[in-house]
N, C-alpha and C positions, 0 to 999 in steps of 0.2 A: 618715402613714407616708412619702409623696412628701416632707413636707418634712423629717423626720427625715432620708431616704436623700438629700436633697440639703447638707443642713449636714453631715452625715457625710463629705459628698465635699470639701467647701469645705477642712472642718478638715482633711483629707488634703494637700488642695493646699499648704494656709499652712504644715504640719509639712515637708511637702518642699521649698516655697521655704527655708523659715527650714534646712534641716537642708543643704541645696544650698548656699547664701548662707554659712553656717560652714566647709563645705570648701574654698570658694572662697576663704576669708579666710586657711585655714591653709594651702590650697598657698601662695598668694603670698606669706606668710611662712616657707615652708619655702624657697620661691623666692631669694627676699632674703637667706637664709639664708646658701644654698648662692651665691650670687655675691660675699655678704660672704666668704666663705671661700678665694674663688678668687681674689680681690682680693688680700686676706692674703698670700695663698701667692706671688703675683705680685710685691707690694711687697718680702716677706721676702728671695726669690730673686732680687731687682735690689740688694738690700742687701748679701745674700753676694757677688753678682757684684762690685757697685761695693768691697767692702769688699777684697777679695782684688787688684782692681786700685789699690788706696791711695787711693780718689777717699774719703775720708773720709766729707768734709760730705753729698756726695751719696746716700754711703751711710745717714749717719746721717737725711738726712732721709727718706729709706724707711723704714727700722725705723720711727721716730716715726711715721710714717704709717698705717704697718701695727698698731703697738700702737694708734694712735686708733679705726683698724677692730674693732681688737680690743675695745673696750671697748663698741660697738654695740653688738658682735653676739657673737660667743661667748664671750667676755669673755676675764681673763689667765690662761691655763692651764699647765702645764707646757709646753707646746708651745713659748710662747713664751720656755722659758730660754734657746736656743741664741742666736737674734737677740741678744739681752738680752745675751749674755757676747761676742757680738760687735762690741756696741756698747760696752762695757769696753773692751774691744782699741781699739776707733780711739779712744775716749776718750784713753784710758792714748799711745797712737802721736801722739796732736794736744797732748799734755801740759795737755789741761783737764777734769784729775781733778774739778776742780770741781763736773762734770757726774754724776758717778757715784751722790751721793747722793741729788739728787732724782731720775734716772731710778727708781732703785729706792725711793724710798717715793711716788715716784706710780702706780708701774704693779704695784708687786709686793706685794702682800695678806698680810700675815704667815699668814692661812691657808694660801697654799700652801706656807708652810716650813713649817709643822706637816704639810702631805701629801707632803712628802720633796720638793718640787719648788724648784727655787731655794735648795737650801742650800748648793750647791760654787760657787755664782756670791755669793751674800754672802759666802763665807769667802773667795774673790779680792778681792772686793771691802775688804772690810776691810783683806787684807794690803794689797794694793795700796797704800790709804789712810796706812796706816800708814807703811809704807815710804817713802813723800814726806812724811812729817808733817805729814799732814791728821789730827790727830787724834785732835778732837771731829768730823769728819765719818763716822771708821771707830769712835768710841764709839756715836757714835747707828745707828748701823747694828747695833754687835755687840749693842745694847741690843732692837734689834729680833728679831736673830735669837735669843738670852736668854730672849728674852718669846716665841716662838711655838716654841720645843723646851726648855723648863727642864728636862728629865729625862736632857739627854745631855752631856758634859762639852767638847766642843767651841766652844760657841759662846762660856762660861767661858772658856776654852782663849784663846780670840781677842779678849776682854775684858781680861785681867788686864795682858797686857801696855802696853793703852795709856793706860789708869789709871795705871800706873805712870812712861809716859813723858810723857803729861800733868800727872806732879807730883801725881795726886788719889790722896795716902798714902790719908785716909781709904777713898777709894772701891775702892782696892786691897785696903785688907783687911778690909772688909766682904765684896767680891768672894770676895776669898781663903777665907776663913769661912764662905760659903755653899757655896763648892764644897767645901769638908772637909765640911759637915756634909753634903752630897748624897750625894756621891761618896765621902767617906773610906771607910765601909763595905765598899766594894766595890774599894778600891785603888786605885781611878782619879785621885784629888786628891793 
């Protein structure tokens, strides 16, 4: 009976070490968490600051900085459209639009334009693109935005035109043709 009542206590101790030792492992990453966040918010906010005084490059390397935090730790959320359309603007102001379409297919997850986040900064983006005649950098973008909302006539909308000033008849009206058969229905094509 002594020794029952004493492996009963042991096994208590080891269940609290071990159950002690797990909390400790989740504060400190709820820790890291919350300093990865503040970090963010720090870089973000030196980015609008530098961005608004025209310091460009200095801004742009904050944003990048801040999206690399970003990807630790809370990962790319809505949050981070506004940096993102900010960094469009000094793109677009340093005229190296060049930049535009890798920032957005490395840091922007076509799942968030399916959850409504990121889709008035592709559709800048695209025109932007276009408008300098970049493009096959504003097709493969409108191809992205196409592929993660197919059910809404916009991203169509932002496609067809540069098929066509790309010269790609065929890809124009195939384009053309899937938006009637989507959309005719409904008037929208």
């Amino acid at each position: 009976l002594v020794f029952s009542g004493v492996a009963l206590i042991f096994v208590l101790l080891v269940i609290g070490l071990i159950t002690r030792t797990r909390w400790l492992i989740i504060g400190g990453r709820a820790h890291e968490q919350i300093q990865i966040r503040a970090e963010i918010e720090r870089l973000e906010d030196l980015g609008n600051q530098l961005s608004f005084m025209r310091k460009h490059t200095e801004s742009e390397q904050a944003y990048l900085k801040a999206f690399a935090l970003r990807r630790t730790g809370p990962g790319i959320d809505s949050t981070a459209e506004l940096p993102c359309i900010f960094l469009l603007i000094n793109f677009e102001a340093q005229k190296r639009l060049d930049k535009i379409r890798p920032l957005l297919t490395e840091y922007v997850e076509p799942a968030q334009i399916t959850k409504g986040a990121f889709r008035d900064t592709f559709q800048k983006a695209i025109e932007t693109l276009g408008q300098h005649g970049l493009w096959n950098d504003a097709d493969a973008l409108a191809e992205i935005y196409r592929t993660a909302i197919p059910d809404t006539p916009p991203p169509y909308e932002a496609g067809a035109p540069l098929l066509a000033a790309k010269g790609d008849v065929e890809g124009y009206g195939r384009l053309c043709g899937e938006m009637v058969s989507r959309f005719g229905k409904y008037g929208l094509a």
